[in-house]
C-alpha positions as CSV (number, residue, x, y, z in Angstrom):
1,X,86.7,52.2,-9.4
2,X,84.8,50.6,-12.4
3,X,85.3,47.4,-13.7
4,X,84.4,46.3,-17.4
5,X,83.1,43.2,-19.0
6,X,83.0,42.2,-22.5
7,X,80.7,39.3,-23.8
8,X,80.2,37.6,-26.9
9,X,76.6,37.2,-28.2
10,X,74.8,38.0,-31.5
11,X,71.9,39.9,-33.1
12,X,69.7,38.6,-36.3
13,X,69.5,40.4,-39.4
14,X,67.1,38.9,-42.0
15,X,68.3,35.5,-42.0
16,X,72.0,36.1,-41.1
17,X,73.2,37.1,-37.7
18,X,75.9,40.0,-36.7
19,X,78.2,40.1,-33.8
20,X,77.5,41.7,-30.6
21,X,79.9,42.8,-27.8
22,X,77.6,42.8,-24.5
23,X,79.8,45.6,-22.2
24,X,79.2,45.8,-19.0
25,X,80.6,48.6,-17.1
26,X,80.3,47.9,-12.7
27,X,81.1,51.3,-10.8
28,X,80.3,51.1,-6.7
29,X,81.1,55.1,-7.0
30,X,77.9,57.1,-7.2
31,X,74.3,56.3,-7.1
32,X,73.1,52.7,-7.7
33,X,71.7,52.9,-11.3
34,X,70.8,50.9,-14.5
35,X,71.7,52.1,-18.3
36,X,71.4,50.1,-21.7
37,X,72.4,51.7,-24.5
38,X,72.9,50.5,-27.8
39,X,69.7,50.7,-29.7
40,X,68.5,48.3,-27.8
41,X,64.2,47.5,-28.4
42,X,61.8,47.1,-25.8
43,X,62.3,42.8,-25.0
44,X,65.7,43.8,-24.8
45,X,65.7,46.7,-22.3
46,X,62.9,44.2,-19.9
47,X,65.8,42.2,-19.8
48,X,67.2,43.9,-16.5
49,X,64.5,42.5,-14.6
50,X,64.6,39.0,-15.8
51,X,67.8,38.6,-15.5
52,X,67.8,40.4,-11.6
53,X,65.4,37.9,-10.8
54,X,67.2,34.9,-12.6
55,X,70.8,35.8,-10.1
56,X,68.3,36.4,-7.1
57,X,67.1,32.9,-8.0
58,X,70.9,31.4,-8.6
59,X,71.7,32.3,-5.6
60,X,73.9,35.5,-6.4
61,X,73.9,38.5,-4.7
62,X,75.2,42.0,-6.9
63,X,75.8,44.9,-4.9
64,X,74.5,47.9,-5.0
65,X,76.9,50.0,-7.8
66,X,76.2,52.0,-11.0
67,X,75.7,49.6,-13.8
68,X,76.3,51.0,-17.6
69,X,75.5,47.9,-20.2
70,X,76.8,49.1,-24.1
71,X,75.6,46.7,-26.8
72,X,78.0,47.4,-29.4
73,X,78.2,48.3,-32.3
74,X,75.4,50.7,-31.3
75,X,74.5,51.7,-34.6
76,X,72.5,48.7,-35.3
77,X,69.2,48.0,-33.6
78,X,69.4,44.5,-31.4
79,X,65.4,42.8,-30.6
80,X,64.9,40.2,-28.8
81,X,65.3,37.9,-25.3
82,X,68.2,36.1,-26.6
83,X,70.7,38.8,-24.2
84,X,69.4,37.7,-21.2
85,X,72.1,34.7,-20.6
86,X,74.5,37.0,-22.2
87,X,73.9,39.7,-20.2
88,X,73.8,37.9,-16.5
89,X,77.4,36.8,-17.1
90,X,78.5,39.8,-18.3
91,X,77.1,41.1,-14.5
92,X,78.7,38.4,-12.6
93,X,82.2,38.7,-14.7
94,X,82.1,42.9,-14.6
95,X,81.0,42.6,-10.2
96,X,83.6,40.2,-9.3
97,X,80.9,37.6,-8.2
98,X,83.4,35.0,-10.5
99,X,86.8,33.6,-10.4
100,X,89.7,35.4,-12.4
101,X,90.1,32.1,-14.3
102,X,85.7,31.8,-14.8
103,X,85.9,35.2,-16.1
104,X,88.9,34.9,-18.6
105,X,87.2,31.7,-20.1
106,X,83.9,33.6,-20.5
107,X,85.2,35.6,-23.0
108,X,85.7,32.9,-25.1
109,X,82.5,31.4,-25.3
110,X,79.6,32.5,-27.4
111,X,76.1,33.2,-25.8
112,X,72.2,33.2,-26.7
113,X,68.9,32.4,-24.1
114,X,66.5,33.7,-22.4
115,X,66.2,33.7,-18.7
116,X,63.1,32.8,-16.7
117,X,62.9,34.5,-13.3
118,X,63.9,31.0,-11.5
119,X,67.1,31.3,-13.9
120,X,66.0,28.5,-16.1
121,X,67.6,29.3,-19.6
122,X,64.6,29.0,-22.2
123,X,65.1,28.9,-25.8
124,X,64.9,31.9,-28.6
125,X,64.8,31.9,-32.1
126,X,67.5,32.2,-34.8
127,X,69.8,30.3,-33.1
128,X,71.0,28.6,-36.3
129,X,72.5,31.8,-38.1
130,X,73.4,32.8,-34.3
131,X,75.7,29.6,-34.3
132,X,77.3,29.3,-38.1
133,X,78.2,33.7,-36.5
134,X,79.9,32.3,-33.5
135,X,81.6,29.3,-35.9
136,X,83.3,32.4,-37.8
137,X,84.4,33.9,-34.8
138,X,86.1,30.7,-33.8
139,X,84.7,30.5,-30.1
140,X,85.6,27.6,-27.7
141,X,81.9,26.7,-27.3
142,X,78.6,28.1,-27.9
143,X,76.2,28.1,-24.5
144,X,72.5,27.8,-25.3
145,X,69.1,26.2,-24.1
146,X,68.9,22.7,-24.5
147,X,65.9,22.8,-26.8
148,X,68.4,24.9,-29.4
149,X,71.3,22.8,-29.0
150,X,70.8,19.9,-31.3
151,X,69.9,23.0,-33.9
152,X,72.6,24.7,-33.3
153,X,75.4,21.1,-33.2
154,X,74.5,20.8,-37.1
155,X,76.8,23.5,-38.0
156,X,79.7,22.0,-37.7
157,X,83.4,22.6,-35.8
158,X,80.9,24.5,-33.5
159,X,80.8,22.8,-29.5
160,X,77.6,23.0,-28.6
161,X,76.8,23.2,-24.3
162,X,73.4,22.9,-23.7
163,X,73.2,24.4,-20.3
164,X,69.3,24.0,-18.5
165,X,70.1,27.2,-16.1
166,X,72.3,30.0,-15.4
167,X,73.7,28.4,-12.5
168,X,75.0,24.9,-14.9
169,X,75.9,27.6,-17.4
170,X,78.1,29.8,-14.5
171,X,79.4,26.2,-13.5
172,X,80.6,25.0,-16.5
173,X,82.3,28.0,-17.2
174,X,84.4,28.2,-13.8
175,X,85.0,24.4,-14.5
176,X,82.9,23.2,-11.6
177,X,80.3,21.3,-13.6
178,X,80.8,19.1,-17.3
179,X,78.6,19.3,-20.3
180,X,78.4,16.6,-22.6
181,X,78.2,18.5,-26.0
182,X,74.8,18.1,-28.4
183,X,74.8,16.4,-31.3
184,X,72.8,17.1,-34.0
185,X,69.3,15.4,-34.0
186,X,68.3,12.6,-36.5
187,X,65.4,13.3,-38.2
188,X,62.5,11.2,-39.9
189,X,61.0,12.3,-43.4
190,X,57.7,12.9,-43.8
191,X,57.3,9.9,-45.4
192,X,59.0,7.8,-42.5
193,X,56.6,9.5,-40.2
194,X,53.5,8.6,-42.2
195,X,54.5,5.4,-43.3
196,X,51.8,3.5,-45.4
197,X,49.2,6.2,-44.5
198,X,51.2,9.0,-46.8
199,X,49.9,10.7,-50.2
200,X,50.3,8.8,-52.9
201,X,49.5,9.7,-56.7
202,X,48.9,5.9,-56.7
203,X,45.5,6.5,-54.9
204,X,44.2,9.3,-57.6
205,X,41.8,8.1,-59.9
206,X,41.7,9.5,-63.1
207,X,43.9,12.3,-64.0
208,X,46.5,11.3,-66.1
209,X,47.1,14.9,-67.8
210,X,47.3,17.3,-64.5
211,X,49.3,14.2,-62.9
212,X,51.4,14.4,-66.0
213,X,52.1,18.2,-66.0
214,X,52.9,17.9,-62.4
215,X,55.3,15.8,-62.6
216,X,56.6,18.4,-65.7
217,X,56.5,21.1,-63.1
218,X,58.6,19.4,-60.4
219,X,61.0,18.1,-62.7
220,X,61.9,21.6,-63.9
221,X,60.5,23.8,-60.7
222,X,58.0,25.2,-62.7
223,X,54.9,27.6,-61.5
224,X,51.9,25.8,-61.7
225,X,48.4,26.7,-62.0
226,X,45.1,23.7,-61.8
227,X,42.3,25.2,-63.3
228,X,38.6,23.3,-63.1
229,X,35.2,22.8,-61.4
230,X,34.8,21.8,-57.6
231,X,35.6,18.1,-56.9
232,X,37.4,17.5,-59.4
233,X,40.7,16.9,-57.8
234,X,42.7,20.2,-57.7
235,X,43.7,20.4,-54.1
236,X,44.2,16.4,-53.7
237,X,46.6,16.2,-56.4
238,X,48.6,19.9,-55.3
239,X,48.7,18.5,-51.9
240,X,50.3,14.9,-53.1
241,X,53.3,17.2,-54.2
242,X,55.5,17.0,-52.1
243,X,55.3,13.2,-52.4
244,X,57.1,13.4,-55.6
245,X,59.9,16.4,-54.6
246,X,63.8,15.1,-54.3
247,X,65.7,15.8,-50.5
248,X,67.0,18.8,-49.5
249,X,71.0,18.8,-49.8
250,X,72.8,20.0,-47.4
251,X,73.3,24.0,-48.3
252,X,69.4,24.3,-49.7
253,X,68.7,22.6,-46.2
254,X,70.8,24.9,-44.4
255,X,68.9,27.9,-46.1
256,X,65.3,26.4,-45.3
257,X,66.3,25.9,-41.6
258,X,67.6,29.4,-41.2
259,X,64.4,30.8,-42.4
260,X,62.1,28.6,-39.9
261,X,65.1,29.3,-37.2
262,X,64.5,33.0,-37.3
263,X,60.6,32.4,-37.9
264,X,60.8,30.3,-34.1
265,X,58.8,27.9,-36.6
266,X,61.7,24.9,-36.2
267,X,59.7,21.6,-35.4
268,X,61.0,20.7,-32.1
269,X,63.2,18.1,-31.4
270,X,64.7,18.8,-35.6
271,X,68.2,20.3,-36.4
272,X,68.3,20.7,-40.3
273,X,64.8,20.5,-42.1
274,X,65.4,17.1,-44.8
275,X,61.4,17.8,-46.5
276,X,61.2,20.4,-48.6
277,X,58.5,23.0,-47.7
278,X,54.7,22.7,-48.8
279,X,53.1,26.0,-47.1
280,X,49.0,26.4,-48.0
281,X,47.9,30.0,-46.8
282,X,44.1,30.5,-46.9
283,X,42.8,33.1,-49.0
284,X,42.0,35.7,-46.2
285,X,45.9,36.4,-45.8
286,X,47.2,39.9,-46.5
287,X,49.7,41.0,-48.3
288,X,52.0,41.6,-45.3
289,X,51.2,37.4,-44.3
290,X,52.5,36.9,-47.5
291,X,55.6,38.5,-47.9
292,X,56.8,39.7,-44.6
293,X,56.7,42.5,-42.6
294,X,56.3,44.0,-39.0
295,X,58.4,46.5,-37.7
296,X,61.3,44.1,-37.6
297,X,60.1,42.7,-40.9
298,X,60.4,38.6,-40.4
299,X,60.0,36.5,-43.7
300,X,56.0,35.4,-44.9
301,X,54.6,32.7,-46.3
302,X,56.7,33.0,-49.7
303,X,59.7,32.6,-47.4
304,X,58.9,30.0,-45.7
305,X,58.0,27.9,-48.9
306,X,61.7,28.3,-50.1
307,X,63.1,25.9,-51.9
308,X,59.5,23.7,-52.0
309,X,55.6,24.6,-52.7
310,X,53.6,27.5,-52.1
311,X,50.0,26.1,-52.3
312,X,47.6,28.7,-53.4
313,X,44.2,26.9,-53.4
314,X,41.1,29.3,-54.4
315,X,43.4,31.3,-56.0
316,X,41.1,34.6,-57.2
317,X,39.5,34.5,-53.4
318,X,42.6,36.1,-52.8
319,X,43.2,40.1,-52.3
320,X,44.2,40.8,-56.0
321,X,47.0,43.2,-54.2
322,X,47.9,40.4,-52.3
323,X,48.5,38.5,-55.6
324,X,50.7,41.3,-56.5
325,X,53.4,41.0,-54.1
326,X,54.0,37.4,-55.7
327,X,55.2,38.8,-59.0
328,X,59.3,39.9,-57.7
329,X,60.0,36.9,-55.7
330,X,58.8,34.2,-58.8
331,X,60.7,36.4,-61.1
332,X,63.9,37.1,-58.8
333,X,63.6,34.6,-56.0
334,X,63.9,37.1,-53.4
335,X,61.8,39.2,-51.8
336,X,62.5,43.0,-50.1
337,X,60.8,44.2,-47.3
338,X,61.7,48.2,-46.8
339,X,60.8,49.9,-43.7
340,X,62.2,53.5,-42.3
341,X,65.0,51.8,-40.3
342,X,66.4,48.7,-42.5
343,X,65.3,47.0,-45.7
344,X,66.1,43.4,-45.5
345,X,65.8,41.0,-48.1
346,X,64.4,37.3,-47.3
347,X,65.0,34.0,-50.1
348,X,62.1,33.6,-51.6
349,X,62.9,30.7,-54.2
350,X,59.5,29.1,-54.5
351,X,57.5,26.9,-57.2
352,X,53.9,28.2,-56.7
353,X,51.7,25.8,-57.3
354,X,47.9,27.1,-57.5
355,X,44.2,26.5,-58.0
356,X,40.8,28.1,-59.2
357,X,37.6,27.6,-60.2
358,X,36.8,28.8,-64.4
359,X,34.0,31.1,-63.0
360,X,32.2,32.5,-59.7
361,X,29.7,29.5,-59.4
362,X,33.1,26.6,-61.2
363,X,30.8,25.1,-64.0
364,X,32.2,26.8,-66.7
365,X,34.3,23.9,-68.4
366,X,32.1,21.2,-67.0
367,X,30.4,19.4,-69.6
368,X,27.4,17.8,-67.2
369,X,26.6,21.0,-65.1
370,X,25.3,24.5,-66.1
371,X,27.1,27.2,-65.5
372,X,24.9,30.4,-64.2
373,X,27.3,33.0,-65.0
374,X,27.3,35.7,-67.2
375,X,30.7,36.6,-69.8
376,X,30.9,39.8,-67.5
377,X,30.9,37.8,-64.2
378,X,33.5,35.4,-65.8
379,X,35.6,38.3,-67.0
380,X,35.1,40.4,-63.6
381,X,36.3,37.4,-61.5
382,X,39.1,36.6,-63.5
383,X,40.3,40.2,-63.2
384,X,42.1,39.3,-60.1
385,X,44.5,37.3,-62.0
386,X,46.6,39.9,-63.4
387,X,48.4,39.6,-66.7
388,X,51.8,40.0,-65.9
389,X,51.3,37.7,-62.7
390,X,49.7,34.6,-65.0
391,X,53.0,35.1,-67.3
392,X,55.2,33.8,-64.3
393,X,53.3,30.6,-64.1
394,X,55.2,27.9,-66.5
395,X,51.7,25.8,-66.5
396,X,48.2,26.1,-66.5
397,X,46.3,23.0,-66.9
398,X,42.9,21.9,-67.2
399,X,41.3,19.4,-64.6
400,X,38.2,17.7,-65.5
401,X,35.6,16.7,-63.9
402,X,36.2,12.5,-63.4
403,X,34.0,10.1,-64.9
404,X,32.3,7.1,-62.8
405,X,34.1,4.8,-64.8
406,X,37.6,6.1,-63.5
407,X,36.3,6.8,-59.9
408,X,35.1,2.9,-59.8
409,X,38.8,2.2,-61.9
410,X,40.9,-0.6,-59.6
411,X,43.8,-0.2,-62.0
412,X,46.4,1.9,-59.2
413,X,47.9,5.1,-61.5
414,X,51.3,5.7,-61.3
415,X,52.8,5.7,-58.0
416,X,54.5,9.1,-56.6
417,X,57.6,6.7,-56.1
418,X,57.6,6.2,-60.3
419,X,57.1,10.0,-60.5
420,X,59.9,10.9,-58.2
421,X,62.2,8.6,-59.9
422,X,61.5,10.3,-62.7
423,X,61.9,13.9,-61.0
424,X,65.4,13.2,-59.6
425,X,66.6,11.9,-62.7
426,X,66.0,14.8,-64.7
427,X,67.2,17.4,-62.0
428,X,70.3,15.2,-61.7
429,X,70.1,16.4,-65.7
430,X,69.7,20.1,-65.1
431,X,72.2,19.7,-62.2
432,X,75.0,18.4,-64.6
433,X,74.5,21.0,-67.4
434,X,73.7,24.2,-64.9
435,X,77.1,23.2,-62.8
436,X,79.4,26.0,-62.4
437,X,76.0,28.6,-63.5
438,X,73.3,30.7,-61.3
439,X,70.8,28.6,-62.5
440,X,69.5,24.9,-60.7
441,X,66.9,24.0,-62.7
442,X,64.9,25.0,-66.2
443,X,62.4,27.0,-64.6
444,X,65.4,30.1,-64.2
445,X,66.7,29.8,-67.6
446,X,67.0,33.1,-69.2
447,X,69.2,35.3,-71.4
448,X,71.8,33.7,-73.4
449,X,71.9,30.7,-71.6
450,X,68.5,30.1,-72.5
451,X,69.1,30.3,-76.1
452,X,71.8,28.3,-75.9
453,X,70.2,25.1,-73.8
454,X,67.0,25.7,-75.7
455,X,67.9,25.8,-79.3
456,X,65.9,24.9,-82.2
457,X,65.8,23.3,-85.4
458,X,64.1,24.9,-88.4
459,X,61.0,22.4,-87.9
460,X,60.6,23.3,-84.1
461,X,61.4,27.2,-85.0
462,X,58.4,27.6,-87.8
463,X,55.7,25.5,-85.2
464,X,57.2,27.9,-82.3
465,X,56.6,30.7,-84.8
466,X,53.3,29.8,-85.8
467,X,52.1,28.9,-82.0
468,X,52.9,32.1,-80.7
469,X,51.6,34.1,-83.6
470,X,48.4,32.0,-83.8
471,X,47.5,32.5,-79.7
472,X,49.2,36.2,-79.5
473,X,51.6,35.2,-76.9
474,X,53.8,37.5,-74.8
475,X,57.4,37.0,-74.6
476,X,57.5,35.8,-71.4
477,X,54.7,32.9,-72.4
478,X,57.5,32.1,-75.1
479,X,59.6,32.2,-72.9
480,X,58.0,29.5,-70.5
481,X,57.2,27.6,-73.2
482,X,61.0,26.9,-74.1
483,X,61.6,26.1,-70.5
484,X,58.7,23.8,-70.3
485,X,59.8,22.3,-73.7
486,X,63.5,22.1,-72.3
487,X,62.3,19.6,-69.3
488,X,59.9,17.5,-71.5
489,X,63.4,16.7,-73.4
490,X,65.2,16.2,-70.4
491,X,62.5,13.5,-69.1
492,X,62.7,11.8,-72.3
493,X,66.6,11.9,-72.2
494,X,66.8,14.2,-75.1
495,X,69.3,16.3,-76.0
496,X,67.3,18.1,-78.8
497,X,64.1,20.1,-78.6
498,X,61.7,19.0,-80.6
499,X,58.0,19.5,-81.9
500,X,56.7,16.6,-80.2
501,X,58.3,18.6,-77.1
502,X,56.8,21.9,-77.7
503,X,53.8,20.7,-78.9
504,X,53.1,19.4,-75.6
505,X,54.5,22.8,-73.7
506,X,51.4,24.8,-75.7
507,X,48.9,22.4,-74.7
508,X,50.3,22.4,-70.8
509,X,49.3,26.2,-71.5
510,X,45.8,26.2,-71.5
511,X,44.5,29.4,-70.7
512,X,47.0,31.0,-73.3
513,X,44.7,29.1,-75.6
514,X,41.3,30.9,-74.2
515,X,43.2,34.3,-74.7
516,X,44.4,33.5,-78.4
């Protein structure tokens, strides 16, 4: 006679999470076997032994019968340690080893954690999409690790049980034992956390362009690119960034965390990320670092800047194919990873913010130093800047070398505090017009909406005309240079584009000038 089990649980997929119905078939009729089938990977099928040694541990004792686990649907591939929890009450329900009243109320609970050999239930990653699944399903409760509980309590009209082994878990569920539910953790910004020792624009001497097309580029999520001699300031202002970036709201939030949830990256102790990202990869990182990939392709470094900074410092050290992969997810905000099996599609919805030298030895631009390159070694180690790929960045802006007289300056700059002010007002600007569209901020514009927020009057049309004519620009540098144009206004409060407003979008283009 063979007795089945059904248990709820989940399986990721990119950043979104399926369901899974964990069967367990029990037969004491023939010989005493083990099958999983279901297309379940390697951690998945190791799970037998984990969790054989987690009920030997609890204090439960299966008998000997021929066990027949189905992870259904089957035609889906399922990774992962997450089954182990899952799966040991799935055995206990399908042997009998529970009450008729335990094993009813299982069924109506939602599963994920991994199983040390002492039964202790560890945590796993993804737990967030894992919960807003078993939300949709509308579950009594949702049984976890304690370290991914107060992850999983921010979705809410989801109970949360953090249960610290199988045997609380197998308690609670035959109503032997109570769990308090979790409750989402409070977090503390970056700022909070740092206090008076935090980045501060206030402490850069000098400056006062690049600070000014920064605060340009987060105002309208612009691409940005610093271009200028060592020690002039490049990575100390891109790093400051982030200083000047308004909150998370709740639904970007909720996209950020699920990427770090699946990633395992989540800080501890944090439910719903509040900063927005600032990721810096060094220059050695491959293309597959960058964008994702593995066999189970999980999300790169472009994912896990979404919806903040992707910090490019040294930016031709890097792999000119690695550059490469960078040019669908600025233009589209996603990017695809394609393997044999799956192709899965990660947000990618970055502002890149990068840096370089002019030239192999960074002199070139620098008034006080020589430079000891040639025109063919400036041109050879530029050549790892594509075209098409130095379109997609709004900005590129030149940072000097700074003069004794500024460094020895007293007189504090403006403050990232005045800056963000200023950046939260105009995306509360971009918000109000884009309601209701695909677009957020400036930086997407495109198509007709484009020409519609961006139009011109015949003064600002003939200086556009005789700008792009004059430096041979592409149509997608016109095209940044309306966007740029468009926030300038916006910062000002301006309803019109005009000269003044492009006039300073060409000159926040600097190497467009070196080209014309």
């Amino acid at each position: 006679m063979s007795r089945i089990a059904r248990v709820m649980c989940g399986a990721l997929y990119g950043v979104d999470a399926f369901r899974v119905d964990l069967e367990v078939a029990f037969s004491r009729t023939g010989m005493p076997a083990f099958t999983m089938v279901g297309l379940a990977e390697g951690a998945v099928k190791e799970a037998r032994d984990r969790v054989f040694a987690a009920l030997r541990s609890s204090s439960f004792r299966l008998p000997p019968a021929r066990i027949t686990v189905n992870l259904a649907p089957a035609d889906r591939k399922k990774g992962g340690s997450s089954y182990d929890l899952p799966l040991a009450i799935g055995l206990l329900c399908a042997a009998d080893l529970l009450p008729p009243e335990a094993v009813q109320a299982a069924e109506g609970y939602f599963f994920a954690g991994e199983l040390s050999l002492t039964g202790e239930v560890r945590p796993v990653p993804g737990v967030l999409p894992l919960a807003i699944l078993a939300r949709s399903l509308g579950v009594k409760g949702f049984i976890t690790a304690p370290e991914n509980a107060g992850e999983a309590a921010i979705v809410e009209g989801l109970a949360v049980y953090p249960a610290r082994s199988l045997g609380e878990a197998v308690g609670f569920i035959a109503g032997q034992c109570h769990i308090e539910p979790a409750t989402p953790p409070v977090g503390t910004t970056y700022a909070e956390e740092l206090g008076e020792f935090a980045p501060d624009f206030a402490d850069v001497k000098g400056q006062e362009h690049a600070k000014r097309a920064i605060e340009i580029a987060a105002a309208g999520g612009h691409n940005l690119l610093l271009l200028g001699p060592p020690g002039s300031g490049k990575t100390m202002l891109a790093r400051r960034m982030p200083s000047i970036l308004p909150q998370l709201d709740f639904e970007e939030a909720l996209e950020v965390t699920k990427v770090y949830s699946v990633c395992g990256l989540l800080p501890a102790g944090q439910g719903l990320m509040q900063e927005r990202p600032f990721r810096s990869p060094h220059h050695t990182i491959s293309e597959y670092g960058l964008a994702g990939g593995g066999a189970y392709p999980k999300p790169g470094e472009i994912s896990l800047a979404h919806r903040g900074v992707l910090f490019l410092d040294e930016l031709l050290e890097f792999k000119k194919n690695t550059l490469e992969v960078l040019r669908q997810p600025l233009e589209e905000g996603v990017v695809t990873i394609s393997r044999s099996a799956m192709s899965l599609t990660y947000p990618a919805n970055v502002m890149l913010v990068s840096a370089m030298n002019p030239c192999p030895c960074g002199y070139a631009t620098d008034p006080k130093r020589r430079c000891t390159c040639t025109d063919m070694d400036i041109q050879r180690y530029r050549a790892h800047l594509s075209g098409p790929l130095l379109d997609r960045i709004d900005l590129h802006v030149e940072v000097p070398s700074v003069a004794f007289e500024d460094l020895r300056s007293v007189t504090p700059g403006k403050s990232s505090a005045a800056m963000r002010e200023t950046v939260e007002r105009t995306r509360a600007v971009q918000r109000k017009r884009y309601a209701g569209t695909p677009f957020s901020c400036n930086a997407g514009l495109s198509g007709k909406a484009l020409e519609h927020h961006c139009a011109l009057d015949e003064a600002a049309h003939n200086f556009l005309r005789q700008a792009v004519t004059s430096l041979h620009l592409s149509a997608r540098a016109y095209t940044r240079i309306l966007r740029i144009a468009r926030t300038v206004a916006d910062m000002e409060a301006s309803e019109r584009i005009s000269v003044v407003h492009l006039a300073e979008a060409v000159n926040c283009r600097v190497l467009d000038k070196e080209n014309g």
